[in-house]
LUMTI-266304 format. One record per residue (C-alpha): residue number from 1; residue in three letters; y, x, z. Coordinates in steps of 0.1 Angstrom, whole numbers, plus 5000, padded with zeros to 4 digits. Example, Ala and Ser with C-alpha at 12.3 -4.5 7.8 and 13.67 -1.06 7.14 Angstrom:
2
pt seq=1 | type=ALA | Y=4955 | X=5123 | Z=5078
pt seq=2 | type=SER | Y=4989 | X=5137 | Z=5071
//
This chain:
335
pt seq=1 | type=UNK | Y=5000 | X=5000 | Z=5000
pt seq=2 | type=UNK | Y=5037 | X=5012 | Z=4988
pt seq=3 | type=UNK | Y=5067 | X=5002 | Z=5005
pt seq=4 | type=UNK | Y=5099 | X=5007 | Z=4985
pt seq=5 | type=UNK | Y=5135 | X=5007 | Z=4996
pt seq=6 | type=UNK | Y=5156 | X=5020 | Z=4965
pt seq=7 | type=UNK | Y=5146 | X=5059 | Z=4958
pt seq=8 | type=UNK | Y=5126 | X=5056 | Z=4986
pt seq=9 | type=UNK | Y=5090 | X=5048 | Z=4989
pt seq=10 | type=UNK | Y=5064 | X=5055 | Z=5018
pt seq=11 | type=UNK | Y=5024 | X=5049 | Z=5012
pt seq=12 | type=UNK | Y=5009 | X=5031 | Z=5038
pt seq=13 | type=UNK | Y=4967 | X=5033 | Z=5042
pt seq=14 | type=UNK | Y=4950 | X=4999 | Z=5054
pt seq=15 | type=UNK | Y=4930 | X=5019 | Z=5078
pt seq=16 | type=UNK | Y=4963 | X=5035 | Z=5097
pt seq=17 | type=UNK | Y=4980 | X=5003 | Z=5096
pt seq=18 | type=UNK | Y=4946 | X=4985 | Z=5113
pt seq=19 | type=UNK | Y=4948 | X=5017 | Z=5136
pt seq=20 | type=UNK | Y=4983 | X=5011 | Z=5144
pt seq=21 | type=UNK | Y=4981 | X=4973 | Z=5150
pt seq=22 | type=UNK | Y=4950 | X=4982 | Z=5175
pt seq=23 | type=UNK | Y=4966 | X=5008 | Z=5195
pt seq=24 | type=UNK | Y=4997 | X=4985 | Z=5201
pt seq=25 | type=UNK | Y=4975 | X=4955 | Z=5212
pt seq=26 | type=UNK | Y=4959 | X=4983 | Z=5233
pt seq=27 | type=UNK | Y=4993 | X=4996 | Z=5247
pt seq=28 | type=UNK | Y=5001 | X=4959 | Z=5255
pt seq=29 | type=UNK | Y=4966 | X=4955 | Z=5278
pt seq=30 | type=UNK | Y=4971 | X=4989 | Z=5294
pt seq=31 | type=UNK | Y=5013 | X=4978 | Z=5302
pt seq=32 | type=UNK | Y=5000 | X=4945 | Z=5310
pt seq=33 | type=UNK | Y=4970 | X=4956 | Z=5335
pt seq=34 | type=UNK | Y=4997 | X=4983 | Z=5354
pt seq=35 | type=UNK | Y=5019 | X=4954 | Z=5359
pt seq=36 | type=UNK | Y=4993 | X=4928 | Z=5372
pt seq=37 | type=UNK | Y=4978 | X=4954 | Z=5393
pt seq=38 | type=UNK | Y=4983 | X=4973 | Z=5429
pt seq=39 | type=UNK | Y=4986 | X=4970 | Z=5459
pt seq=40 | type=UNK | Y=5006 | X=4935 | Z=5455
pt seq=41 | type=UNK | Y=4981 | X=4913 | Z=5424
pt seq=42 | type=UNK | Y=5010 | X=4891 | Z=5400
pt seq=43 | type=UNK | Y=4991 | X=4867 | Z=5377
pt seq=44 | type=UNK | Y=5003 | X=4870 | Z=5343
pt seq=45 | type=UNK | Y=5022 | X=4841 | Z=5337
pt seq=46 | type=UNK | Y=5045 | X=4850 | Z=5371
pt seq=47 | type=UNK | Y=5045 | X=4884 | Z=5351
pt seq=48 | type=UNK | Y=5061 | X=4868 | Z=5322
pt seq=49 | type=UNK | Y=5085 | X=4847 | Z=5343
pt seq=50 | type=UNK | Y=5095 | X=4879 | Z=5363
pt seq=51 | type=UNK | Y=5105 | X=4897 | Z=5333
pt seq=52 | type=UNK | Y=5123 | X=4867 | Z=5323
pt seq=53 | type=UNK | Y=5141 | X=4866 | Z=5353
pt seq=54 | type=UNK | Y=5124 | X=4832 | Z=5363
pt seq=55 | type=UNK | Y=5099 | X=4840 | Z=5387
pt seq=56 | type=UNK | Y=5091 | X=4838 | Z=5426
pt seq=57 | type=UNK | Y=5113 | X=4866 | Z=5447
pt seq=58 | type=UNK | Y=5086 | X=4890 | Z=5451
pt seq=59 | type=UNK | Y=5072 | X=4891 | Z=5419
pt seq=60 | type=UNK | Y=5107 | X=4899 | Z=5402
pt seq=61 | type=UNK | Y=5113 | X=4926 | Z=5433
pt seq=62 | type=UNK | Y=5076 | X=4944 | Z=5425
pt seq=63 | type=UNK | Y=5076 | X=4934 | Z=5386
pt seq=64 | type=UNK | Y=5112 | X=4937 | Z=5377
pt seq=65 | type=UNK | Y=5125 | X=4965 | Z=5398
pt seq=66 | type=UNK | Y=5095 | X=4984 | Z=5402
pt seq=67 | type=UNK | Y=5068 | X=4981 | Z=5376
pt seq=68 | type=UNK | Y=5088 | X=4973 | Z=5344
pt seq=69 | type=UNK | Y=5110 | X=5007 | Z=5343
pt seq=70 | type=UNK | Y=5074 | X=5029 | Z=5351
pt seq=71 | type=UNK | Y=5055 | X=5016 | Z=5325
pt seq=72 | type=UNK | Y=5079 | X=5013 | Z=5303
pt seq=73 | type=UNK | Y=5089 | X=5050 | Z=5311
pt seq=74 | type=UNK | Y=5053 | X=5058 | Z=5301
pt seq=75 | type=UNK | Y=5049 | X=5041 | Z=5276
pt seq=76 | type=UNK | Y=5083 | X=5061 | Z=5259
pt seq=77 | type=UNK | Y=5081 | X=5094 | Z=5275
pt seq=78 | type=UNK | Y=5038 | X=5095 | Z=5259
pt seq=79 | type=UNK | Y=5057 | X=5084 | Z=5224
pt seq=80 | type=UNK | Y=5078 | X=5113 | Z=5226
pt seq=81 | type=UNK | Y=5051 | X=5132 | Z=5236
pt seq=82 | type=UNK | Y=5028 | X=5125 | Z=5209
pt seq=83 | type=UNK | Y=5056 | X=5130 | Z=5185
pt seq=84 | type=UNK | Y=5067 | X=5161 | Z=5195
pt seq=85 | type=UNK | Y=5034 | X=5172 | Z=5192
pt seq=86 | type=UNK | Y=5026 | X=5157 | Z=5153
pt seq=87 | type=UNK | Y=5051 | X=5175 | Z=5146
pt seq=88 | type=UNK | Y=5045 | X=5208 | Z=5156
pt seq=89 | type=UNK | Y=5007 | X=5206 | Z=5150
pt seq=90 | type=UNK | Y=5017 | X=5196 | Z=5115
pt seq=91 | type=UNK | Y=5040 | X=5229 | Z=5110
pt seq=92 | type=UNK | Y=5016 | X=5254 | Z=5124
pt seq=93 | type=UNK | Y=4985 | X=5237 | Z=5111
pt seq=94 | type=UNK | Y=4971 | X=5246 | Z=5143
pt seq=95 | type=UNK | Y=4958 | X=5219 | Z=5168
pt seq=96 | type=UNK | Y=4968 | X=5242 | Z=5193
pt seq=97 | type=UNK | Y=5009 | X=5240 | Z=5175
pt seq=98 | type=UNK | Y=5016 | X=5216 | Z=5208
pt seq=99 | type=UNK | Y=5046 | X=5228 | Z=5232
pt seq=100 | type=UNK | Y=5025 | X=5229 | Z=5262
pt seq=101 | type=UNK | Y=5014 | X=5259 | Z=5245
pt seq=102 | type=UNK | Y=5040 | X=5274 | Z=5220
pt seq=103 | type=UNK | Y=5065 | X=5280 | Z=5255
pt seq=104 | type=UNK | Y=5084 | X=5246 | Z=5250
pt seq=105 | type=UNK | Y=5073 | X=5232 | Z=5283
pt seq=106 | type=UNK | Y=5071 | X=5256 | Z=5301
pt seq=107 | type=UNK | Y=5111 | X=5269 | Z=5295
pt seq=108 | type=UNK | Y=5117 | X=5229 | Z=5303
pt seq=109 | type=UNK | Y=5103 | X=5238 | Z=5337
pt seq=110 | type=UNK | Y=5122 | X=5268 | Z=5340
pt seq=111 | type=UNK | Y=5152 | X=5249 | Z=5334
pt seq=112 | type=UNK | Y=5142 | X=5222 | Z=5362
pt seq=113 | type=UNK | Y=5133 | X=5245 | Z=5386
pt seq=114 | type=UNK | Y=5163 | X=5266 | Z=5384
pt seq=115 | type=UNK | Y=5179 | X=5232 | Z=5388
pt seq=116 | type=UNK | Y=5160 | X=5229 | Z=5424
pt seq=117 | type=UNK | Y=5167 | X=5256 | Z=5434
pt seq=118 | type=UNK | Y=5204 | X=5254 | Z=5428
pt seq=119 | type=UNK | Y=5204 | X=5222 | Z=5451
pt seq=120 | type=UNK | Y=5210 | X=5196 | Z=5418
pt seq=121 | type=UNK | Y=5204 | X=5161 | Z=5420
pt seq=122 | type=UNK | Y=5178 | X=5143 | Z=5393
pt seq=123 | type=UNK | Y=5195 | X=5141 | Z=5372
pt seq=124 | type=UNK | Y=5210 | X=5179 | Z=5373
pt seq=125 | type=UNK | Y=5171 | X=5185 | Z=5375
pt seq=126 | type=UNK | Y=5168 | X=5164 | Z=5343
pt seq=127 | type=UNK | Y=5198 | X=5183 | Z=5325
pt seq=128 | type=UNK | Y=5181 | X=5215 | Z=5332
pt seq=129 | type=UNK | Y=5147 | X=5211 | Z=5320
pt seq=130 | type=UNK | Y=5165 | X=5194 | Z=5284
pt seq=131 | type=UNK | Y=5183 | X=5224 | Z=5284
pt seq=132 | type=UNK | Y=5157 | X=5250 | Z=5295
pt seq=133 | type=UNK | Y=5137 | X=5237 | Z=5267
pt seq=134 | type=UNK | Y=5162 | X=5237 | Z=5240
pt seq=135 | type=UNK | Y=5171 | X=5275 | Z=5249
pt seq=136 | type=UNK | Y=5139 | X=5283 | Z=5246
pt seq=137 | type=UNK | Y=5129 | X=5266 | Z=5212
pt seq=138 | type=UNK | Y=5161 | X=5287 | Z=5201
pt seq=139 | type=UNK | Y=5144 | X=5318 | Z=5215
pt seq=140 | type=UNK | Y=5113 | X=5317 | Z=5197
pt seq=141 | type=UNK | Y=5126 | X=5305 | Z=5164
pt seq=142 | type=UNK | Y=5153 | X=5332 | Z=5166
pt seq=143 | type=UNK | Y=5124 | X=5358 | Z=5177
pt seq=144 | type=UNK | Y=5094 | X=5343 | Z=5148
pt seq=145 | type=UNK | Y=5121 | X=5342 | Z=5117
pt seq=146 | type=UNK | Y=5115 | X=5371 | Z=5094
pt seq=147 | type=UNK | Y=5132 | X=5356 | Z=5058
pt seq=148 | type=UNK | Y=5114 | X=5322 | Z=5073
pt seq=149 | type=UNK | Y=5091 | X=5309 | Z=5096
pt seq=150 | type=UNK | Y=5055 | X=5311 | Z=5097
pt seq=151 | type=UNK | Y=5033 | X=5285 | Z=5115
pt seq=152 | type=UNK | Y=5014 | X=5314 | Z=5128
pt seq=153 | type=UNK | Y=5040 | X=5335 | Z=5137
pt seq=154 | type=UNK | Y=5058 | X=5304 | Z=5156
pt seq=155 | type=UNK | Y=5024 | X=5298 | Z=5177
pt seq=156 | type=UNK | Y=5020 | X=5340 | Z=5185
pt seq=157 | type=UNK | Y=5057 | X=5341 | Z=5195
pt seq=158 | type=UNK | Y=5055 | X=5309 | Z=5214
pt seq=159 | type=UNK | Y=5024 | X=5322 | Z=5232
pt seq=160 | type=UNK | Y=5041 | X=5351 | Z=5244
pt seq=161 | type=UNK | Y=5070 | X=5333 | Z=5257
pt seq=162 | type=UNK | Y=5051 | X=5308 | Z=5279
pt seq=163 | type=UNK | Y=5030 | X=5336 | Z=5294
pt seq=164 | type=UNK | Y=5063 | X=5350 | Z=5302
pt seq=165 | type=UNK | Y=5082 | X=5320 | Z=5313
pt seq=166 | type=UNK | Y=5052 | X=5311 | Z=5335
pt seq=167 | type=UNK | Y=5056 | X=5343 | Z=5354
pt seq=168 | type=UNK | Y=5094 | X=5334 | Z=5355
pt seq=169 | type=UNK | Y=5083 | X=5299 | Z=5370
pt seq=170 | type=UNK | Y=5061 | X=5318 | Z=5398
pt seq=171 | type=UNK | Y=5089 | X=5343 | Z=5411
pt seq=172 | type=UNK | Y=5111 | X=5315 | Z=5412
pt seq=173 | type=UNK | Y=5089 | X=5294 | Z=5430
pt seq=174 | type=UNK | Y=5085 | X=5322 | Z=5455
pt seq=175 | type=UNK | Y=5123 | X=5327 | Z=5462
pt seq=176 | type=UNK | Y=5127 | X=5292 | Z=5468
pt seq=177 | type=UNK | Y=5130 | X=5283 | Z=5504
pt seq=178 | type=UNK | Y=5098 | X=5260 | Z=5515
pt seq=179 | type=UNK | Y=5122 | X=5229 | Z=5507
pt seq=180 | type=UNK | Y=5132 | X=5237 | Z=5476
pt seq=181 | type=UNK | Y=5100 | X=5250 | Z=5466
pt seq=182 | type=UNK | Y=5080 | X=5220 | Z=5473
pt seq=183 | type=UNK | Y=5106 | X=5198 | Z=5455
pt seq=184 | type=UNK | Y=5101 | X=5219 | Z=5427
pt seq=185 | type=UNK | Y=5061 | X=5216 | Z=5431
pt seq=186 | type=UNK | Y=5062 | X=5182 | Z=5428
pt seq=187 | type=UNK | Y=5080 | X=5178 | Z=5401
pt seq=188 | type=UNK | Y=5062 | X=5204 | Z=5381
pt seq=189 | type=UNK | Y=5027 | X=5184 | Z=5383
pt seq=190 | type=UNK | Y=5046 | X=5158 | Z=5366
pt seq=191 | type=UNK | Y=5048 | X=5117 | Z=5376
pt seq=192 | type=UNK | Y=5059 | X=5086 | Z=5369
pt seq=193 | type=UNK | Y=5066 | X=5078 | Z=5406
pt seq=194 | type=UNK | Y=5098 | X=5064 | Z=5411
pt seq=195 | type=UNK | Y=5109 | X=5060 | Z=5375
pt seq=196 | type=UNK | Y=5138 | X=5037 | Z=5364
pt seq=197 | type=UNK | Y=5158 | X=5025 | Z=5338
pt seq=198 | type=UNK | Y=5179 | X=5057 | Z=5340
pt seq=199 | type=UNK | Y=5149 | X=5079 | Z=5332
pt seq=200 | type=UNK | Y=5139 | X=5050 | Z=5306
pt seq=201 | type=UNK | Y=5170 | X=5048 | Z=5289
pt seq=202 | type=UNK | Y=5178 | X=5085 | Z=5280
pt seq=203 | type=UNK | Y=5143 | X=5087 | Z=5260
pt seq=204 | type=UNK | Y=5147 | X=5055 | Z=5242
pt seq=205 | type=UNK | Y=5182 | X=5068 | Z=5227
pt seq=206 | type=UNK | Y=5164 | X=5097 | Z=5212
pt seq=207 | type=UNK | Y=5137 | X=5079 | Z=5199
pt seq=208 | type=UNK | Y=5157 | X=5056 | Z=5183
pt seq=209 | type=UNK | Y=5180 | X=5087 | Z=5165
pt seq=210 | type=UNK | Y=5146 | X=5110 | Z=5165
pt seq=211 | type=UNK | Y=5125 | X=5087 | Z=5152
pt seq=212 | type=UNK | Y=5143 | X=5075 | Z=5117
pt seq=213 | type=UNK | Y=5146 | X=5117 | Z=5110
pt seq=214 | type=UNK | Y=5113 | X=5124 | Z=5119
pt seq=215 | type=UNK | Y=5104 | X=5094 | Z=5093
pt seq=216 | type=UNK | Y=5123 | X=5110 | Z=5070
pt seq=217 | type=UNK | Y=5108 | X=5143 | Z=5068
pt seq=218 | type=UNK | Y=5073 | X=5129 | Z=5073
pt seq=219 | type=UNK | Y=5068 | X=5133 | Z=5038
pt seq=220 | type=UNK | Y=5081 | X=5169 | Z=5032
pt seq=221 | type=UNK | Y=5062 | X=5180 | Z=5060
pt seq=222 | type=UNK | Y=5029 | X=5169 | Z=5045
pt seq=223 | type=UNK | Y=5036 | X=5189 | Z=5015
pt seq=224 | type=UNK | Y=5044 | X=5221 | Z=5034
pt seq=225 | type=UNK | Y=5011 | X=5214 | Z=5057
pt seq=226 | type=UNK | Y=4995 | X=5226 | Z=5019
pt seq=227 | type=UNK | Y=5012 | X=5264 | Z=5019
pt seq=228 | type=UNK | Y=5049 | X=5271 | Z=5015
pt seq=229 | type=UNK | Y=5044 | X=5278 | Z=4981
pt seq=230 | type=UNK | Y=5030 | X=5246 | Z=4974
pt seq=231 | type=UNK | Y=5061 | X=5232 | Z=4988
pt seq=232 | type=UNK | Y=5084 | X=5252 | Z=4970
pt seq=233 | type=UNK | Y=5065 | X=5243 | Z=4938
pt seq=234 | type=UNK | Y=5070 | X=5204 | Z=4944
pt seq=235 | type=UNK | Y=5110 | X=5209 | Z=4950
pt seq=236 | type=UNK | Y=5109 | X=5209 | Z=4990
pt seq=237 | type=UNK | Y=5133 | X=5228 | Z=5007
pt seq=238 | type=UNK | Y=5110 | X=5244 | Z=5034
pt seq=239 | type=UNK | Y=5133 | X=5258 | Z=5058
pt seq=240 | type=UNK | Y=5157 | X=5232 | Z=5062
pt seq=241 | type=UNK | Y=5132 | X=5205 | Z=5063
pt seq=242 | type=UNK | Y=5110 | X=5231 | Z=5088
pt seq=243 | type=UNK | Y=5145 | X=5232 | Z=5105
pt seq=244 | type=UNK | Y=5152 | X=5199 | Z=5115
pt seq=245 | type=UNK | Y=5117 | X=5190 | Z=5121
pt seq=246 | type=UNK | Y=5117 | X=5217 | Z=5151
pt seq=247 | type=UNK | Y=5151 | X=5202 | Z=5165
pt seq=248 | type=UNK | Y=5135 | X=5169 | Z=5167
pt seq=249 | type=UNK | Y=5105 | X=5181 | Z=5183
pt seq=250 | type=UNK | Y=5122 | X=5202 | Z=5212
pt seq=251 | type=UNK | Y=5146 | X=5172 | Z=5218
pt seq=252 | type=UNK | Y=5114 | X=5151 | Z=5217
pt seq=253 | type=UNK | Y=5095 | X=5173 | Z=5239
pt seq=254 | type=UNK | Y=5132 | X=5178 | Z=5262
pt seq=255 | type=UNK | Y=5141 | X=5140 | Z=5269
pt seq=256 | type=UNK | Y=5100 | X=5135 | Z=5278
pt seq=257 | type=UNK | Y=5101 | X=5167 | Z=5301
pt seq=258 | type=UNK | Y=5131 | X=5157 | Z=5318
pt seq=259 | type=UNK | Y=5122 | X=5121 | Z=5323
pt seq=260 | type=UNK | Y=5087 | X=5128 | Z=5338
pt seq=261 | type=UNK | Y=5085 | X=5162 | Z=5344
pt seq=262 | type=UNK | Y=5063 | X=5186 | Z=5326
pt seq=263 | type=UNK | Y=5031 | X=5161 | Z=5317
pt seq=264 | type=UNK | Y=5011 | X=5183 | Z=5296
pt seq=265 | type=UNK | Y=4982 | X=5181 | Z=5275
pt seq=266 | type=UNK | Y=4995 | X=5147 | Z=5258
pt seq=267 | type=UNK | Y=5016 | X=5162 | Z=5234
pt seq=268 | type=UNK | Y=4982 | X=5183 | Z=5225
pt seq=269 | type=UNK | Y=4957 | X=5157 | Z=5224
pt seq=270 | type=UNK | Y=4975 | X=5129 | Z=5211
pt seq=271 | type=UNK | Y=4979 | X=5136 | Z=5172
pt seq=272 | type=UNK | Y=4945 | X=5150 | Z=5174
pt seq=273 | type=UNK | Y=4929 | X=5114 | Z=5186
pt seq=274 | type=UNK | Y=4950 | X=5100 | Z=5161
pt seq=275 | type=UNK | Y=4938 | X=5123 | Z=5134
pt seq=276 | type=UNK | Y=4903 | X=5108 | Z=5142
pt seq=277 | type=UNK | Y=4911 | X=5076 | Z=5143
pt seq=278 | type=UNK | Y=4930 | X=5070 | Z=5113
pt seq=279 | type=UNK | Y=4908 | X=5093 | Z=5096
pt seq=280 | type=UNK | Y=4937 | X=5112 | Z=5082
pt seq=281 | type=UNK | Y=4936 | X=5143 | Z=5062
pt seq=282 | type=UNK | Y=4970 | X=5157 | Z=5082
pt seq=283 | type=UNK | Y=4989 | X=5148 | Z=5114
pt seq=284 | type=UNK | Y=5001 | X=5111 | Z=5111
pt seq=285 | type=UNK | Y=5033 | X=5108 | Z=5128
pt seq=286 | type=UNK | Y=5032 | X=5069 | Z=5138
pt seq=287 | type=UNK | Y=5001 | X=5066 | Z=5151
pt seq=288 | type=UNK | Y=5005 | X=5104 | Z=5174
pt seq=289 | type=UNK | Y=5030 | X=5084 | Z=5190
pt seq=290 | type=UNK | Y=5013 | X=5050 | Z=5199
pt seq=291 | type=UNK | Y=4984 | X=5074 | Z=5211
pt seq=292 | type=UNK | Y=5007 | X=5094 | Z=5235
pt seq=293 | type=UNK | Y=5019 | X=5063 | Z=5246
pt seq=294 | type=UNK | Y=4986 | X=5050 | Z=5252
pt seq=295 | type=UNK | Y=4969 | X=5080 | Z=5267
pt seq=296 | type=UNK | Y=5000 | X=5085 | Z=5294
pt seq=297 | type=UNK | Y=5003 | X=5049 | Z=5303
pt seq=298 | type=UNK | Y=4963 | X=5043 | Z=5306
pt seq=299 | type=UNK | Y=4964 | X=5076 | Z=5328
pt seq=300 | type=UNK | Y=4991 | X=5066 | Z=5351
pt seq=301 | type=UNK | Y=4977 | X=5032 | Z=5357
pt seq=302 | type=UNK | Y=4942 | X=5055 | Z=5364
pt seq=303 | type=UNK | Y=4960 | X=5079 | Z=5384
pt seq=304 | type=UNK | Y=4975 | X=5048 | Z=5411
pt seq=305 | type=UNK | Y=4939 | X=5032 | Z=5410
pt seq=306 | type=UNK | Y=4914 | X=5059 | Z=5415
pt seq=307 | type=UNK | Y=4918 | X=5067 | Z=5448
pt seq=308 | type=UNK | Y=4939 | X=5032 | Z=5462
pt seq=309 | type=UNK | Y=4968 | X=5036 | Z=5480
pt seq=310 | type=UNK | Y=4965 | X=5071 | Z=5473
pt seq=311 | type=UNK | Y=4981 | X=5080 | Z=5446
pt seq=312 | type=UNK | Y=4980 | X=5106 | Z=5419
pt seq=313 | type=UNK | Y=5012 | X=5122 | Z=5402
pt seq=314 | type=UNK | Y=4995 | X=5115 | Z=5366
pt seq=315 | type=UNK | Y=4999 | X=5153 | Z=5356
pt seq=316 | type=UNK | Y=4971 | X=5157 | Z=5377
pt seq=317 | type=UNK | Y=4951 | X=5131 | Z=5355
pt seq=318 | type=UNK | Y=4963 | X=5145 | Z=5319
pt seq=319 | type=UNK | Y=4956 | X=5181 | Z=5334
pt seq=320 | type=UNK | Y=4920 | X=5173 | Z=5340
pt seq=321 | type=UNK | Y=4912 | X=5151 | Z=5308
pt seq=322 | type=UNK | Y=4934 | X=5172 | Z=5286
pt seq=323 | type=UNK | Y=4910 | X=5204 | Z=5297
pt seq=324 | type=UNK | Y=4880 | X=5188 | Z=5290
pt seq=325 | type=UNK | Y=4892 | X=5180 | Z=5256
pt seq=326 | type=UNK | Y=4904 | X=5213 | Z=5250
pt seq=327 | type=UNK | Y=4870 | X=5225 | Z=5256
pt seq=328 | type=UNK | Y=4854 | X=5202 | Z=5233
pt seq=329 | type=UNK | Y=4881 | X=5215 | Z=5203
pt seq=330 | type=UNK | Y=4875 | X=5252 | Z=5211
pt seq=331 | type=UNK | Y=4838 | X=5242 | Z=5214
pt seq=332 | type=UNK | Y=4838 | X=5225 | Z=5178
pt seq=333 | type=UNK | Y=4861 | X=5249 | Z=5160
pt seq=334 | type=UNK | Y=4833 | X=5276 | Z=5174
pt seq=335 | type=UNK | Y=4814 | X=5257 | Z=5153
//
């Protein structure tokens, strides 16, 4: 199926649009069961009333203030997530292309704890891991350009600077006094806890301006995941498009970071799953981001059950799964 506006067409497989429309109805039944759920049980249709503003005292208090603005912070922080990491998958062509690796997150947490330590507020925190990850990103294009950048070159560089920055992270935590240092701890394992519409609301604006760019170089990018040359051959512009698909990653990967705190292993297992499911030869943008939404909302709602009332910051949860399945893709590429 074609869809065209004017000069300009997108092609759109049956199968990813069937994969699409089930990952949203699954993203509905995950949101739906985190907000019916806890502690405190809400039928669904005082659910429905709550978010409409209509329902009994309580459930608006535990629905409204307190459940809405968590999940729907997961639900956009694992979009950006899964983006972010589509794209850089896409321009390393190397399922391990994903900032948890390539130094992106880490220089985010860098930026946050520097923040702790400097006595800042959350939302100075926030500020400082957007910006620790933008400096960074800047870092290791600067460092892997040589007339261009090279997926490989990107994922070596970006290696070395999140072995380094992880080392930073350490002596930093070890200057902190015990207060800061724990503050800092908590907020590096990453968590939904406590989330509201002003950690909602910063992510949604960049996906709404992210999102229509990253649609428009969707299709360039496919055409440089065949070789540069290949590219250049068809009339794309590598480096510019490579350019701008970068930006909108690390501002991706920022706004997530600094709404929820480092979460990794999304960003890296997301496109993958979606790769599977669509059953696409490359890294489908779309559906990367319904799965990162999926994955982080299904694990926060499994970190708060597991082990009732005690709950799990849901980095804990995506740390676990997301080294099991990192196993499994060294295992098969062995293979």
């Amino acid at each position: 199926m074609t869809i065209r506006v004017g000069s300009w067409s997108v092609r759109l497989a049956p199968r990813a649009l069937v994969t699409g429309a089930a990952l949203l109805v699954l993203a509905c039944a995950v949101s739906v069961a985190a907000l019916a759920t806890g502690e405190y049980t809400v039928p669904v249709p005082d659910i429905v009333a709550a978010v409409l503003g209509q329902g009994p005292p309580v459930a608006e208090l535990i629905v409204g203030k307190l459940r809405v603005p968590r999940v729907v912070t997961g639900l956009l922080v694992g979009a950006a997530f899964g983006l972010s990491g589509a794209i850089f998958q896409s321009l390393t062509r190397n399922p391990l292309g994903s900032p948890d690796f390539i130094g992106f997150t880490a220089g985010a947490s860098t930026g946050g704890i520097i923040a702790v330590v400097a006595g800042g507020s959350a939302m100075t925190i926030a500020g400082g891991a957007l910006a620790g990850c933008v400096v960074t990103a800047v870092l290791v294009y600067a460092l892997a350009y040589r007339g261009g950048v090279q997926g490989y070159r990107l994922v070596l560089v970006g290696i070395g600077a999140n072995a380094l920055l992880l080392a930073v992270n350490s002596y930093l935590l070890t200057r902190a006094n015990i207060n800061d240092a724990a503050t800092a701890g908590a907020w590096l394992t990453g968590s939904l806890s406590g989330r509201g519409w002003d950690h909602a609301l910063p992510v949604a604006l960049a996906l709404a301006v992210l999102l229509p760019m990253c649609a428009y170089v969707s299709r360039p990018m496919r055409m440089i995941e065949m070789g540069d040359d290949a590219a250049k051959a068809m009339g794309i512009k590598v480096e510019p498009v490579r350019a701008v698909a970068i930006a909108a990653g690390v501002l991706l990967s920022g706004v997530a970071t600094a709404a929820a705190g480092p979460v990794i292993f999304v960003a890296l297992a997301a496109p993958q799953l979606a790769r599977r499911l669509t059953r696409s030869p490359g890294v489908t943008m779309g559906a990367s981001a319904l799965t990162g939404a999926v994955l982080l909302t299904a694990a926060d709602l499994a970190a708060q059950r597991l082990l009732a009332p005690t709950q799990l910051p849901v980095g804990v949860l995506t740390a676990a799964i997301g080294g099991t399945y990192l196993v499994l893709l060294l295992r098969k590429e062995r293979h």
